[in-house]
C-alpha positions as CSV (number, residue, x, y, z in Angstrom):
1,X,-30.4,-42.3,32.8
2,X,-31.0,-46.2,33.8
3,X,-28.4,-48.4,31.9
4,X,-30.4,-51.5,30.0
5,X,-31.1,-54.1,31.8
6,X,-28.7,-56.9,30.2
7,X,-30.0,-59.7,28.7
8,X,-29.2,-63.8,29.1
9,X,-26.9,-64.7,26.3
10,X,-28.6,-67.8,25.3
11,X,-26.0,-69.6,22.6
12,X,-23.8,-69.2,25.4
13,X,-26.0,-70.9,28.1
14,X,-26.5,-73.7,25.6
15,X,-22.6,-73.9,25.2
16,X,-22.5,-73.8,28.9
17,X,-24.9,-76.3,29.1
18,X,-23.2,-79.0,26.8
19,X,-19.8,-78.6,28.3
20,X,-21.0,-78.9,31.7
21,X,-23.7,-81.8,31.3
22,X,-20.7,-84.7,31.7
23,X,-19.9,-83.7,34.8
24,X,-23.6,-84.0,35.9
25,X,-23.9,-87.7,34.6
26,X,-20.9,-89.0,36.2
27,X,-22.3,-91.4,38.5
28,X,-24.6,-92.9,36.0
29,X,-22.0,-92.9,33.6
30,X,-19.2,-94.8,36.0
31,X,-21.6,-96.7,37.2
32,X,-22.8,-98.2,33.7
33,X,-19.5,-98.2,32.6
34,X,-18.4,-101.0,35.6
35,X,-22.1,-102.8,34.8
36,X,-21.6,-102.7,31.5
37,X,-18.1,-103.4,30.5
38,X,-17.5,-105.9,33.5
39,X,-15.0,-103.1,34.8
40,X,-14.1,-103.0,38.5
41,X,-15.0,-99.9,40.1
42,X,-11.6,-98.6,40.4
43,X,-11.3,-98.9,36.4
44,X,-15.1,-97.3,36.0
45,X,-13.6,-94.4,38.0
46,X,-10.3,-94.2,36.7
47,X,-11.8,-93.6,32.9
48,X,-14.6,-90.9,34.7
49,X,-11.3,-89.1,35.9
50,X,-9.8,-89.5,32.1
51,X,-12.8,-87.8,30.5
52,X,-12.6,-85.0,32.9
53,X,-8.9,-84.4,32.9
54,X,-9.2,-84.6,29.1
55,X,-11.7,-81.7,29.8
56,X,-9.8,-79.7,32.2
57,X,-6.8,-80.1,29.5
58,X,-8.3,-78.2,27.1
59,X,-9.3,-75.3,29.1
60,X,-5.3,-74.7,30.4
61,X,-4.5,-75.0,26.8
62,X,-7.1,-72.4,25.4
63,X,-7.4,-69.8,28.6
64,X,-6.2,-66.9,26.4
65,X,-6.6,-68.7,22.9
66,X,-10.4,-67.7,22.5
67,X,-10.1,-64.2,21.3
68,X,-7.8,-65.1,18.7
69,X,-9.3,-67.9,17.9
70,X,-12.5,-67.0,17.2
71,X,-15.4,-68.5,19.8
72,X,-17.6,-69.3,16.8
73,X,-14.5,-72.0,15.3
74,X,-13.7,-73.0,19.1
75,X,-16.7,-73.6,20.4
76,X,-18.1,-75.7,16.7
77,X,-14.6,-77.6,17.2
78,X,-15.0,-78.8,20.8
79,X,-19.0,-79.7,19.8
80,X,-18.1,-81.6,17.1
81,X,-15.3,-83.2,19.0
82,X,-18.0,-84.4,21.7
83,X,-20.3,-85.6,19.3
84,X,-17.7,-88.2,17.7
85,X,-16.3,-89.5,20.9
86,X,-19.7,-89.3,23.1
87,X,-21.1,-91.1,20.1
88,X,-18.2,-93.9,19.1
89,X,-18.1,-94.7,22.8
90,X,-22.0,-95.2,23.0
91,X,-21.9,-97.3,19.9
92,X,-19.1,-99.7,21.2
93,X,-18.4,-102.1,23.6
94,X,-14.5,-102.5,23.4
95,X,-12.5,-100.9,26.3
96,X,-10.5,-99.5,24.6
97,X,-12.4,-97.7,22.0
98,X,-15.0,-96.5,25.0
99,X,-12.1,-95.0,26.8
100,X,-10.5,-93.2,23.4
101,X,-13.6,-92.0,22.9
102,X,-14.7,-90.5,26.6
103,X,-11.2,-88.8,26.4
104,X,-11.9,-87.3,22.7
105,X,-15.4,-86.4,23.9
106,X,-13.7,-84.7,27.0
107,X,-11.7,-82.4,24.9
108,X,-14.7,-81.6,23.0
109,X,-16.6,-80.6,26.3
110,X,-13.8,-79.0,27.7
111,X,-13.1,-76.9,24.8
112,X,-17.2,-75.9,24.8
113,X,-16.7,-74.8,28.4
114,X,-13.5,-72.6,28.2
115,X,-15.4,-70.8,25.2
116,X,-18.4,-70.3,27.4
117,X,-16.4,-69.0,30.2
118,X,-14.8,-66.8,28.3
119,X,-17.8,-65.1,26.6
120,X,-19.3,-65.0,29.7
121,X,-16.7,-63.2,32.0
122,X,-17.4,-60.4,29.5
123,X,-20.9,-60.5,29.9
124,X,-21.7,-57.2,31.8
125,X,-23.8,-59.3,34.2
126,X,-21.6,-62.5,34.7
127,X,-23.5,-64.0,37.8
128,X,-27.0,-63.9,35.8
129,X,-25.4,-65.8,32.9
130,X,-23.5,-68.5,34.6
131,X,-26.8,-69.0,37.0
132,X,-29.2,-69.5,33.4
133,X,-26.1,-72.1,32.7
134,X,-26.4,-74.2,35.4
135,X,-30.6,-74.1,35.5
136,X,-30.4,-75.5,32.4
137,X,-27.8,-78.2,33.1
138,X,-29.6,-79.0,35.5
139,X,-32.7,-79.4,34.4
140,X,-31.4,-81.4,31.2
141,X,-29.1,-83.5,33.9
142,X,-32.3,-84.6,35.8
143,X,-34.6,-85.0,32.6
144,X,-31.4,-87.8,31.5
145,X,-31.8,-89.5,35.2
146,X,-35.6,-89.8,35.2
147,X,-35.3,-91.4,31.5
148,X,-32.2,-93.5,30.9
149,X,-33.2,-95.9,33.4
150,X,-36.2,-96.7,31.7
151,X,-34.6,-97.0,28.4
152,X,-32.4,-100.3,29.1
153,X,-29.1,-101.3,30.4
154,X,-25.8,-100.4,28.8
155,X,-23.1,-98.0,29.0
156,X,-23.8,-96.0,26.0
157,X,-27.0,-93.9,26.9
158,X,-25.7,-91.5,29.1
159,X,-22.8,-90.8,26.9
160,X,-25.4,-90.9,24.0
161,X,-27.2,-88.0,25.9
162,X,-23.7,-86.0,26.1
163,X,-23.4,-86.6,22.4
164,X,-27.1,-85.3,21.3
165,X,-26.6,-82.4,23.2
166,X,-23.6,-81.4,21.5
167,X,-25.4,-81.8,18.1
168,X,-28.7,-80.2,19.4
169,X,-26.6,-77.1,20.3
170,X,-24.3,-76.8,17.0
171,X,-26.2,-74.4,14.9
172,X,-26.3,-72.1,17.9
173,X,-22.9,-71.2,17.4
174,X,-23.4,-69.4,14.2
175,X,-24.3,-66.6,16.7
176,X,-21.1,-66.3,18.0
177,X,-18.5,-64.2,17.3
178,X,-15.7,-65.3,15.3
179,X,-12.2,-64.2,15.2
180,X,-12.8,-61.0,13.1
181,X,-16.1,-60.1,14.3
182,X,-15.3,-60.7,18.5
183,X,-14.7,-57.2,20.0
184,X,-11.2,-56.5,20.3
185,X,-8.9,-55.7,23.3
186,X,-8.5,-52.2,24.3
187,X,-5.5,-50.5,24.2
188,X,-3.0,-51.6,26.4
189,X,-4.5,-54.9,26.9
190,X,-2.8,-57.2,24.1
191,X,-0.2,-60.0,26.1
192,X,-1.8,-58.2,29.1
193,X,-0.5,-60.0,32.2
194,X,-2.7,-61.7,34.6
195,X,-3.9,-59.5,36.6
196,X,-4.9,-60.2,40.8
197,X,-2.1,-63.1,40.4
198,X,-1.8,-63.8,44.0
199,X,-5.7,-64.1,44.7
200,X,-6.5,-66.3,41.1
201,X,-4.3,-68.7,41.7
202,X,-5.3,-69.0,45.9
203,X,-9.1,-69.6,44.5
204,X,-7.6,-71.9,41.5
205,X,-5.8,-74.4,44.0
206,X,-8.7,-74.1,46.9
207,X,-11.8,-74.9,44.1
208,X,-9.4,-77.7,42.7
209,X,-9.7,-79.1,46.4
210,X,-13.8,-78.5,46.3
211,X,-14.4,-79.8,43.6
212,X,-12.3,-82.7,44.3
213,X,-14.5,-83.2,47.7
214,X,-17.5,-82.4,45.5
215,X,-16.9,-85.3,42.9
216,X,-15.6,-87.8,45.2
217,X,-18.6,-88.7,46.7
218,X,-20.4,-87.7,43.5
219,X,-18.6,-90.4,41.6
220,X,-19.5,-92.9,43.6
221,X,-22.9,-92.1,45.0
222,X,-24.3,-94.4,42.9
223,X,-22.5,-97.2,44.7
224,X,-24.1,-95.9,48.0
225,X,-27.2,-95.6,46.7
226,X,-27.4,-98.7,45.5
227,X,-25.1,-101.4,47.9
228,X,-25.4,-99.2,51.0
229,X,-28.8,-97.5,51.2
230,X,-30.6,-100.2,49.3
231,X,-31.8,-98.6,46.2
232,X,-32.8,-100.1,43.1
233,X,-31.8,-98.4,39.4
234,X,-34.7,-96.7,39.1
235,X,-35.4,-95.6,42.7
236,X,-31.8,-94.1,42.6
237,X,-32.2,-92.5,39.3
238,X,-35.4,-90.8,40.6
239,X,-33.8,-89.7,43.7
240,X,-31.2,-88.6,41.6
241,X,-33.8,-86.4,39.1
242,X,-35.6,-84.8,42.3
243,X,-31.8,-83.9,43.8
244,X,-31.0,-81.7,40.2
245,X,-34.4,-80.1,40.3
246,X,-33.6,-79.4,44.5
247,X,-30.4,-77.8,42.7
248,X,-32.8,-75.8,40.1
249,X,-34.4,-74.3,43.1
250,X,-31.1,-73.5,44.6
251,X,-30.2,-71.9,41.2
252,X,-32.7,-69.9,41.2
253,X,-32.1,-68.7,44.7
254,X,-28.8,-67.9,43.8
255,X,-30.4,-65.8,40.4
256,X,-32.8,-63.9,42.7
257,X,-30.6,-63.3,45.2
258,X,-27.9,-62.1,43.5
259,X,-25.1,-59.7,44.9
260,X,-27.4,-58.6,48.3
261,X,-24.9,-61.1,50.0
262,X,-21.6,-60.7,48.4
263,X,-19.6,-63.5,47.3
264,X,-18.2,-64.4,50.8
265,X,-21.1,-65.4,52.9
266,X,-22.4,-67.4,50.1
267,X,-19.6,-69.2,48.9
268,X,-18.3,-69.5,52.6
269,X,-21.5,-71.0,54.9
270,X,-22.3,-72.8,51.5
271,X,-19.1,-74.7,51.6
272,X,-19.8,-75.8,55.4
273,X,-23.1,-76.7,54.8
274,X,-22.3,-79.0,51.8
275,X,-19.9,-80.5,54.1
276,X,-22.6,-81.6,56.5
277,X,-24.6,-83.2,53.7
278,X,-21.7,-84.9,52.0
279,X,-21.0,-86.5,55.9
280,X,-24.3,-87.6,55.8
281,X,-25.0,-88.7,52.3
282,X,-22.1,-90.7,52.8
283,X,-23.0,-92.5,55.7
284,X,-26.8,-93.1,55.2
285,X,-27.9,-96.7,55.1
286,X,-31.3,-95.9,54.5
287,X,-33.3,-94.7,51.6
288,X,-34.4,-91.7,53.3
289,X,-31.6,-90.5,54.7
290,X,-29.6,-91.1,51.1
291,X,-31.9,-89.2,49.4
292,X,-32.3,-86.4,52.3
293,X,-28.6,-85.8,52.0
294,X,-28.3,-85.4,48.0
295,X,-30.9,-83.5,48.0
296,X,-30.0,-81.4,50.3
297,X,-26.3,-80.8,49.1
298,X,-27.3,-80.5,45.5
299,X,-29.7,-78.1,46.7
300,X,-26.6,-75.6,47.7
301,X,-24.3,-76.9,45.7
302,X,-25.3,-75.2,42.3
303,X,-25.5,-72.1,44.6
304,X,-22.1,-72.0,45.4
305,X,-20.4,-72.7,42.3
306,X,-22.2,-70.2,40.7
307,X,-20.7,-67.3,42.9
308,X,-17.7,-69.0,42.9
309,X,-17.9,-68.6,39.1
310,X,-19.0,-65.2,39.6
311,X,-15.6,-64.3,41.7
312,X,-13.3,-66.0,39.2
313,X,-15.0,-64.2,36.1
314,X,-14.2,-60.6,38.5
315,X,-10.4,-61.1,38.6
316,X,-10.1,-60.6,35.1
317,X,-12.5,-58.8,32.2
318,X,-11.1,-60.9,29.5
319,X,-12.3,-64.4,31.0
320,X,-8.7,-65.9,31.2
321,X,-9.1,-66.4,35.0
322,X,-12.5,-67.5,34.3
323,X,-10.9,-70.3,32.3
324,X,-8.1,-71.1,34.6
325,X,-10.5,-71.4,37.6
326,X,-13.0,-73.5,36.1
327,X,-9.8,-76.1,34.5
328,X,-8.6,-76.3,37.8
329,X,-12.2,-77.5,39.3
330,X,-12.5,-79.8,36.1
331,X,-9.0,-81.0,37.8
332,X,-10.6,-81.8,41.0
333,X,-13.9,-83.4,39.2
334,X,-11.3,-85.3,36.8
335,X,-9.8,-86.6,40.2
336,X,-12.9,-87.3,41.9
337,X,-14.3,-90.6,40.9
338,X,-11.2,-92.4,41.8
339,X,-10.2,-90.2,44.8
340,X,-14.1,-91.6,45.8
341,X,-13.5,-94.6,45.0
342,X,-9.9,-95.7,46.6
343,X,-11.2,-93.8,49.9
344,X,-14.5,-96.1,49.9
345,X,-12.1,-98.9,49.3
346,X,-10.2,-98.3,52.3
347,X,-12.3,-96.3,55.1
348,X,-15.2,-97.2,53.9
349,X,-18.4,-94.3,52.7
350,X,-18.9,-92.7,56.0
351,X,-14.8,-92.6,56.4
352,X,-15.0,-91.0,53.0
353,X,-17.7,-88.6,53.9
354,X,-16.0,-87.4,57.3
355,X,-12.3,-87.0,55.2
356,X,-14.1,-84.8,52.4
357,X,-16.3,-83.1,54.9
358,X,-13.3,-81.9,57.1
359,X,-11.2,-81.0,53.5
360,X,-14.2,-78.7,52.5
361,X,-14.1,-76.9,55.9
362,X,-10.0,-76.2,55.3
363,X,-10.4,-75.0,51.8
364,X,-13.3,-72.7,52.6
365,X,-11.2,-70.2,54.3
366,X,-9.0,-69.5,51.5
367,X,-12.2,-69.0,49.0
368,X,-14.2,-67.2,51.4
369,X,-10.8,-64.7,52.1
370,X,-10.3,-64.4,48.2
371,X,-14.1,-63.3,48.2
372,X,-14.2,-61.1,51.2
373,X,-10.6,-59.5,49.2
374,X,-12.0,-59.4,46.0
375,X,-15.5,-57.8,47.1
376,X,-13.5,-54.5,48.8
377,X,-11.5,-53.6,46.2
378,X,-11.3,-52.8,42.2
379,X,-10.7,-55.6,40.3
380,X,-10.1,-54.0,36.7
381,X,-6.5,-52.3,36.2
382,X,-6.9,-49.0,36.8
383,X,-10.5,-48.8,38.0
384,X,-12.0,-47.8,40.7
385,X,-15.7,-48.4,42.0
386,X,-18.6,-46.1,41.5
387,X,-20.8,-45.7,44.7
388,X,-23.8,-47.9,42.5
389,X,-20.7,-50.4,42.1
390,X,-20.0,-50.0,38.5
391,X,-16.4,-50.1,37.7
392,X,-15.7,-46.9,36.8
393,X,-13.0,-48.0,33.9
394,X,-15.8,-49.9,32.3
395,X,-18.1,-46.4,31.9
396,X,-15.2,-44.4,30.9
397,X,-14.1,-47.4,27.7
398,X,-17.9,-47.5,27.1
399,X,-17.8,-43.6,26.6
400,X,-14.9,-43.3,24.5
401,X,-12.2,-41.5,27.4
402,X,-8.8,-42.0,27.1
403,X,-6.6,-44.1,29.8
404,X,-5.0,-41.3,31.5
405,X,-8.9,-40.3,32.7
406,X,-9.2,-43.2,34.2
407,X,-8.0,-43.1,38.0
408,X,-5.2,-46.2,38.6
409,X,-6.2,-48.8,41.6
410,X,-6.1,-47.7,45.1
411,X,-6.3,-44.0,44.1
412,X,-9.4,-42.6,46.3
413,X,-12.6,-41.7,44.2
414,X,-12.6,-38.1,43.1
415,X,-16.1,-36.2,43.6
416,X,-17.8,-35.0,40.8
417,X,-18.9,-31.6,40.2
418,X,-20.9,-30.3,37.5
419,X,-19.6,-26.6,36.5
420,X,-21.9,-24.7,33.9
421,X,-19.6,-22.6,31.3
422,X,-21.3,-20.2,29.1
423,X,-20.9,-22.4,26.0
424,X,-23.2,-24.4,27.6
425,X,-21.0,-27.6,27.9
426,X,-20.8,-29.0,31.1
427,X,-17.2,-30.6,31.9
428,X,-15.8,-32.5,34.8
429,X,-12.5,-31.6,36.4
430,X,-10.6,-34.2,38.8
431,X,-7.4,-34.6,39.5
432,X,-6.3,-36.7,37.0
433,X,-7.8,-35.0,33.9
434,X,-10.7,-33.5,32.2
435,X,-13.8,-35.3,31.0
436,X,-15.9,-34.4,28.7
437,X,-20.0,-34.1,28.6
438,X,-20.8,-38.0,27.7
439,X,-18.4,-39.4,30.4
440,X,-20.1,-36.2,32.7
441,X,-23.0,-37.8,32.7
442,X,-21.4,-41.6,33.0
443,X,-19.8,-40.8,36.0
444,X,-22.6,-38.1,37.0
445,X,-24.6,-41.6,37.3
């Protein structure tokens, strides 16, 4: 019998959505904060990197809070912590009232996004969720370019976006579980250690350094656009708008492509590819080639991170290196816009490009060897893969077996034989136990 095909969790895209959305509107929101605050670009960087090391605080603090929490109170606490700081630094125009309130609204959007991971990794399809997440980001990332500019100067518009966002995806919590109602761990998983140590924390220092690359440029390809390439506002924010919806397209590649690949060709010759196009984004001094190169990075950017989101939410079924993985790339983005910035200062933007492009080529051999590790092997405790590529600790929880049926890690894959006993049950027998009919016909599968 054909197992259901699983559904997108939508409160959880929206959740995804709203966390991730800052992120997206960095450049316009360094860049308005320098025009409109009379800040250098150093400073207009340096409070980008606040609001995202504010975010990636909160996910290292809540990696293995959310269960016990409750996501429902989480994720309504980190929205409405977005909407007041989003929306006080929108509203003012003192320093030092903007900048309290980018790093409250970080939290809030950092707090969103560890909740949405979380819930995600135990989706039973995680790729197909995190892919619906970052189609919608982008989409709502490239509707705010294509409008803002059109709406008036000021720093408070993107950050009023961020807020009303936040708000628009409150009452969508209520269909989240809280801390009663979440399922609870199985046995033997309460203060379970981290499991796949060694591999977690390779992919959690080598996406810190892509994402770092990633944002560097990001933060300041406004400058570029604008000083380098010879863009106006509103030329750059529609180059900007057709770059995200390049990135929807590459989104959906990624959704209807799926697992055909792997993980390690995709996150791998993706990571060289959007080194190329960050080396000549950076260096362009023309409006076509500026706009050929975001387009074309953003196009496989999206792709990558969402297998790269997909491989962190493998290592571990309960989301925690889900968490830890995605903090550590909020790390690199919180470091990115003055990283960009301090390079541009002193080798200039195609120095920048040709330093980040060369860092993306080191750090994708260790993500592409996590990948190529993590796709040959079972990455549950005490599972081992099904020939359709089902862990085979996931059907026997879902079926009610005890632990001891359930083969440990590296233990080859027992064959299953179906043996017909005059009272008509049928029953399994490996070497590690006896099943009964339901998991028969589980593992049968």
């Amino acid at each position: 019998m054909l197992a259901p095909r699983p559904t997108t969790p939508w409160p959880l895209v929206a959740l995804f959505t709203a966390g991730y959305l800052p992120p997206y509107l960095l450049p316009t929101t360094v860049g308005r904060l320098g025009t409109g605050l009379s800040l250098t670009a150093t400073q207009a960087g340096a409070v980008g990197s606040a609001l995202l090391l504010s975010s990636a605080t909160a996910g290292f603090l809540l990696a293995a809070r959310v269960e016990r929490a409750g996501a429902r109170s989480l994720a309504r606490l980190g929205l409405t912590l977005a909407v007041l700081g989003y929306g006080t630094a929108a509203l003012t125009s003192t320093v030092w009232a903007v900048v309290a309130g980018a790093v409250l609204g970080g939290l809030g959007s950092g707090t969103a996004c560890t909740v949405a991971a979380t819930r995600i990794a135990a989706e039973r399809d995680p790729h197909r969720a995190s892919t619906a997440g970052l189609l919608s980001v982008s989409a709502l990332a490239g509707a705010v370019y294509l409008t803002v500019p059109h709406l008036g100067p000021g720093h408070g518009l993107p950050l009023a976006a961020i807020a009303l966002t936040a708000l628009a995806v409150w009452p969508l919590t209520g269909r989240l579980p809280g801390a009663d109602a979440g399922a609870a761990p199985r046995h033997g998983e309460v203060n379970a250690p981290l499991p796949h140590r060694r591999s977690g924390v390779v992919l959690a220092a080598s996406v810190a350094c892509w994402s770092l690359a990633q944002n560097s440029l990001w933060g300041v390809s406004g400058r570029i656009g604008l000083t380098q390439a010879h863009l106006g506002d509103a030329a750059l924010g529609a180059v900007f708008a057709v770059a995200l919806g390049a990135g929807l397209v590459g989104v959906l590649g990624a959704g209807a492509l799926g697992a055909r690949l792997g993980r390690a060709v995709p996150v791998g010759a993706g990571t060289v590819l959007i080194a190329g196009c960050i080396a000549v984004s950076a260096s362009a001094t023309t409006p076509a080639g500026f706009a050929g190169g975001e387009i074309a990075w953003n196009t496989v950017y999206p792709v990558v991170l969402s297998y790269l989101i997909g491989l962190a939410a493998s290592l571990d079924p309960r989301g925690r290196w889900a968490v830890l993985v995605g903090s550590a790339s909020a790390l690199g983005t919180a470091a990115g816009p003055l990283a960009g910035s301090v390079l541009a200062a002193r080798v200039g933007f195609a120095g920048m490009g040709v330093l980040l492009g060369v860092g993306l080529l080191v750090v994708a051999v260790p993500m592409t060897a996590v990948a190529v590790h993590a796709g040959g092997r079972a990455l549950l405790p005490g599972a081992v893969r099904r020939r359709g590529g089902t862990p085979a600790a996931l059907v026997a929880a879902a079926t009610g077996a005890p632990s001891g049926a359930v083969p440990e890690v590296g233990a080859p894959e027992q064959p299953v034989v179906e043996i017909e006993v005059e009272a008509a049950a049928v029953q399994v027998q490996g070497a590690y136990g006896t099943a009964g009919p339901a998991q028969a016909t589980a593992n049968a599968g």
